[in-house]
C-alpha positions in Angstrom: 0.0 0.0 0.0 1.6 3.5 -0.5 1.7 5.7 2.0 1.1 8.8 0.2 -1.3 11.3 1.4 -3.6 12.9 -0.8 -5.7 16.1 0.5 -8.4 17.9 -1.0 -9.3 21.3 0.5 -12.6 23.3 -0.4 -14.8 25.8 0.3 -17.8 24.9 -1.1 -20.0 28.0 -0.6 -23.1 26.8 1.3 -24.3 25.5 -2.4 -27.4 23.6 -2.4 -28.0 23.0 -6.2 -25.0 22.2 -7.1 -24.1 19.6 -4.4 -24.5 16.9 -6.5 -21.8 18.5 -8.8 -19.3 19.1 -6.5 -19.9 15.6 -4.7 -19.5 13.9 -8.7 -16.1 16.5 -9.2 -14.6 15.8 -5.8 -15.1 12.1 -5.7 -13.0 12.0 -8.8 -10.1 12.9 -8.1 -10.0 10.3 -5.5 -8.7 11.7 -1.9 -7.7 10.1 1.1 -8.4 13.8 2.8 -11.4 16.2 1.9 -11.5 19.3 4.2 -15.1 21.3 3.2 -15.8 24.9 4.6 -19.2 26.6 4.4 -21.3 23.0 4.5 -25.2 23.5 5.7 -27.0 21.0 8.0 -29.0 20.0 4.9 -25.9 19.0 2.8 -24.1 17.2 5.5 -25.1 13.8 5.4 -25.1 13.6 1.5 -21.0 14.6 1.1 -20.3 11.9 4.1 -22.6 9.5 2.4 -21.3 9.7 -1.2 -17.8 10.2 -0.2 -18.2 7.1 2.3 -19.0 5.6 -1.2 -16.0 5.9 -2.5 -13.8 5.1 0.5 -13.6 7.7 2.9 -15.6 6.4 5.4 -15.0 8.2 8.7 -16.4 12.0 9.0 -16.5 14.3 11.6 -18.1 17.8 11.7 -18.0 21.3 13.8 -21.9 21.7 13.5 -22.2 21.1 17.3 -20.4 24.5 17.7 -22.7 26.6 15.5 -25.0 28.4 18.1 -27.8 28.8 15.7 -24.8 30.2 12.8 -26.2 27.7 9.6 -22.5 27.2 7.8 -19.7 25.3 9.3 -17.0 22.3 8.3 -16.6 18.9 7.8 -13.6 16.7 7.4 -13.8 13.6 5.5 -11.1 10.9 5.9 -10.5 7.5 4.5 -8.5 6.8 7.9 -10.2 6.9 11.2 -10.7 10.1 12.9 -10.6 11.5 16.4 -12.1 14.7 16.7 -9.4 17.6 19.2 -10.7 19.6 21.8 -11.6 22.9 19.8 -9.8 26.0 19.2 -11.1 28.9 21.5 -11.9 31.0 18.6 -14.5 33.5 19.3 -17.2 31.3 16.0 -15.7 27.4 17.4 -17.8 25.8 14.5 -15.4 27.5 11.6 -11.9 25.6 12.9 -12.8 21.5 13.0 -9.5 19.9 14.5 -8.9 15.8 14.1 -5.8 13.5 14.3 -5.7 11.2 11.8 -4.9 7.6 12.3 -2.6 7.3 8.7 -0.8 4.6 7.5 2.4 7.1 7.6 1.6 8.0 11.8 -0.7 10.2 13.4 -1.7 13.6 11.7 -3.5 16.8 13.1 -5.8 18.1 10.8 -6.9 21.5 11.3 -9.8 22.5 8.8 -10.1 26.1 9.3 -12.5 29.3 7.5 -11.3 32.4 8.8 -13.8 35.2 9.1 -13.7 37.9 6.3 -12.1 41.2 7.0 -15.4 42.9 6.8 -16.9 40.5 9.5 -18.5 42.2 12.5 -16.4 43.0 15.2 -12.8 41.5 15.7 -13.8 38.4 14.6 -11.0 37.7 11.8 -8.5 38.8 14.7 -9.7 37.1 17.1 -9.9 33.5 15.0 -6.6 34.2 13.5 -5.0 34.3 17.9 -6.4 31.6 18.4 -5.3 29.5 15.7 -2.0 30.6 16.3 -1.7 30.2 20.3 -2.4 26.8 19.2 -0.6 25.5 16.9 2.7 28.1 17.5 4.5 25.2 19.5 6.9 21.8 18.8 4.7 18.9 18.0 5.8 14.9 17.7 3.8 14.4 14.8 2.4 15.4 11.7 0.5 18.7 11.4 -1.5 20.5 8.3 -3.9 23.8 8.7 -5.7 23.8 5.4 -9.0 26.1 4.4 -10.4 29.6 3.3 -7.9 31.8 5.7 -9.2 34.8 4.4 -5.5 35.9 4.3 -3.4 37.7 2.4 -4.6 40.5 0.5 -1.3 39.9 -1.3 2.1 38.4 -1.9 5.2 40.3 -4.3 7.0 38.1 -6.2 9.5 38.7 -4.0 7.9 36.6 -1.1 6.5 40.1 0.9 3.0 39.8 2.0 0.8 42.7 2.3 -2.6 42.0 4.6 -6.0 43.3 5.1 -5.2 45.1 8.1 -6.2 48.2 6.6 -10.0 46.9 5.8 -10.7 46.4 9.6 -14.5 46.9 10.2 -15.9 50.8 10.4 -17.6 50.2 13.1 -14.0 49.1 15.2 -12.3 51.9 13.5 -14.9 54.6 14.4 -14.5 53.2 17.7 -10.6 53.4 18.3 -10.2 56.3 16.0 -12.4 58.4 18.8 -10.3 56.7 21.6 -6.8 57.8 19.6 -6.1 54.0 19.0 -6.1 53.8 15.5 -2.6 52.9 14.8 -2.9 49.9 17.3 -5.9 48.0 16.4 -4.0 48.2 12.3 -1.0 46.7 14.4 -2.6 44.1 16.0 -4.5 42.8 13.1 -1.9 43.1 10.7 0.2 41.0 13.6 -2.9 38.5 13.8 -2.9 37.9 9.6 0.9 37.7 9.6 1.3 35.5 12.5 -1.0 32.7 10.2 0.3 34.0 6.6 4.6 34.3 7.7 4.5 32.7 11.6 3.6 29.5 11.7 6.4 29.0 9.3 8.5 29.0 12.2 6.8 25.8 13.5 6.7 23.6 10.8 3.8 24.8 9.2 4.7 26.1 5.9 2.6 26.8 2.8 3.1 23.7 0.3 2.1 26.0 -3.1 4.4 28.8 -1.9 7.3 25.9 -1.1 6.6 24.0 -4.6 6.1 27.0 -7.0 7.5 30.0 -5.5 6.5 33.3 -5.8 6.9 33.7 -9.5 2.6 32.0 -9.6 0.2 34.8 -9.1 -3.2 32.4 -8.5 -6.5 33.7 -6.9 -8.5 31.3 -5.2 -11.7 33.5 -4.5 -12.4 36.5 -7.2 -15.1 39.2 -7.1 -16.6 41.8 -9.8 -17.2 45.0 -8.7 -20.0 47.3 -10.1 -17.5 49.0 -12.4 -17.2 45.1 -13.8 -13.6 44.7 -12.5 -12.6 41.8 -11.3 -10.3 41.8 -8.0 -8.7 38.7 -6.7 -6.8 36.9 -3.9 -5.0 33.6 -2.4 -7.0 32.8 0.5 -7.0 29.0 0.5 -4.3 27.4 1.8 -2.4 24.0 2.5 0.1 24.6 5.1 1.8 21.7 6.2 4.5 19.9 8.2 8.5 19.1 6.4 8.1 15.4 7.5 4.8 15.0 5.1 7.2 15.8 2.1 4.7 17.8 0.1 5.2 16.9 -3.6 2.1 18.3 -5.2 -0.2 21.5 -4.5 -2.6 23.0 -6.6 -5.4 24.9 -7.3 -8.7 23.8 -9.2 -9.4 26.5 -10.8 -11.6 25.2 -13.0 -14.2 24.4 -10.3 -14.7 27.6 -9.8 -14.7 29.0 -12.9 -18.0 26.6 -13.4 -19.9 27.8 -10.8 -19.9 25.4 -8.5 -18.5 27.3 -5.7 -16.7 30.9 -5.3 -13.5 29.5 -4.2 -11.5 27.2 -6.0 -10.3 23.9 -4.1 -6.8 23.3 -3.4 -5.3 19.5 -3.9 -1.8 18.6 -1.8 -0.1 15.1 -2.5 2.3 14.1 0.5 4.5 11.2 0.3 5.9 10.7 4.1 7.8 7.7 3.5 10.8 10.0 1.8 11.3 11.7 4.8 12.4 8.3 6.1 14.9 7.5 2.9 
């Protein structure tokens, strides 16, 4: 049996009509893995059921956390599954965390959708902490954060990232801005986007596109059209992922999205664990 890993990472939009599509286009590309953001109560059961078709027949699922919130994740796995204690971010329901029984050890799987900038409050900030007071330490096994980060508004071909720390919510700027403390919240969230986006590099978490292509790729995975009919993009899904799963494939399926069947395109990662061991 090989021990590669193969990992499929979506967010599938809350998409109701389409579900059979995106069942039919996910099941064929055959994952050990599938990470899905933005499911509904509705379209639970039929992604476990059709994926448990096809193999993957252990799924777990944040819905427990929703507090009356209708979108949350599930995590599909062809392995067993053990679901973490949750991270204490302020929405628990958007960050599902599992260990994975593989064939190449034990893996922590952290399916994550970080709130927009323009969510209410300090939401995005808060959820971006929290991941990282988690998973900023040494672990002793395999680790991957994969999902819709909502982060960064850009990268230079020269590896810099710029983030959304300027698009805070008016209603936290009005706020600080009467209080003098502008400059501070635009610290702290641009600290809180970084510390996911640059940090977690630092603990063996780093982005498997970025490490296999560079900087030299300019891919969107989410795109919007404004009223003047421009089109504005960014990288906000991401696999990021531990040296000892050897990432030897990441990619985007753009063509997903360019379809319809969701707003984001899914990202694929290929591991292959056993060459860490050669």
């Amino acid at each position: 049996m090989s021990a590669s890993i193969k990992l499929l990472s979506w967010n599938v939009a809350g998409r109701t009509k389409l579900l059979g599509e995106q069942i039919d286009a996910v099941a064929r590309q055959e994952p050990d893995l599938v990470c899905l953001q933005e499911i509904r109560p509705s379209t639970r059961e039929p992604w476990a059921s059709a994926l448990g078709e096809v193999g993957l027949f252990h799924a777990l699922d944040s819905g427990e956390f929703r507090n009356g919130r209708r979108l949350f994740n599930l995590t599909v796995s062809r392995w067993p599954l053990v679901e973490l204690p949750a991270i204490a971010a302020p929405h628990p329901e958007r960050v599902l965390s599992t260990v994975v029984e593989t064939p190449a050890g034990l893996l922590d799987l952290h399916n994550a959708h970080v709130p927009p900038a323009q969510s209410r409050g300090f939401l995005k900030v808060e959820t971006c902490e929290a991941i990282y007071e988690r998973l900023a330490r040494p672990a002793d096994r395999h680790r991957i954060l994969c999902g819709d980060l909502n982060l960064p508004r850009e990268e230079t071909v020269h590896g810099e990232v710029i983030t959304f720390a300027e698009n805070h919510p008016k209603s936290g700027a009005s706020t600080v801005a009467r209080l003098g403390y502008a400059s501070q919240v635009l610290e702290r969230w641009d600290a809180a986007e970084r510390s996911l986006a640059e940090g977690l590099a630092e603990w063996d978490l780093a982005d498997a596109f970025r490490a296999l292509h560079g900087y030299d790729r300019r891919d969107v995975s989410w795109v919007f059209h404004t009223r003047a009919r421009r089109k504005a993009g960014f990288r906000l899904d991401h696999v990021l992922a531990s040296a000892s799963l050897v990432p030897g494939f990441c990619d985007y399926q753009h063509g997903w999205r360019e379809l319809g069947l969701s707003d984001h395109s899914a990202l694929e990662a290929v591991f292959d664990p056993a060459q860490a061991r050669t």
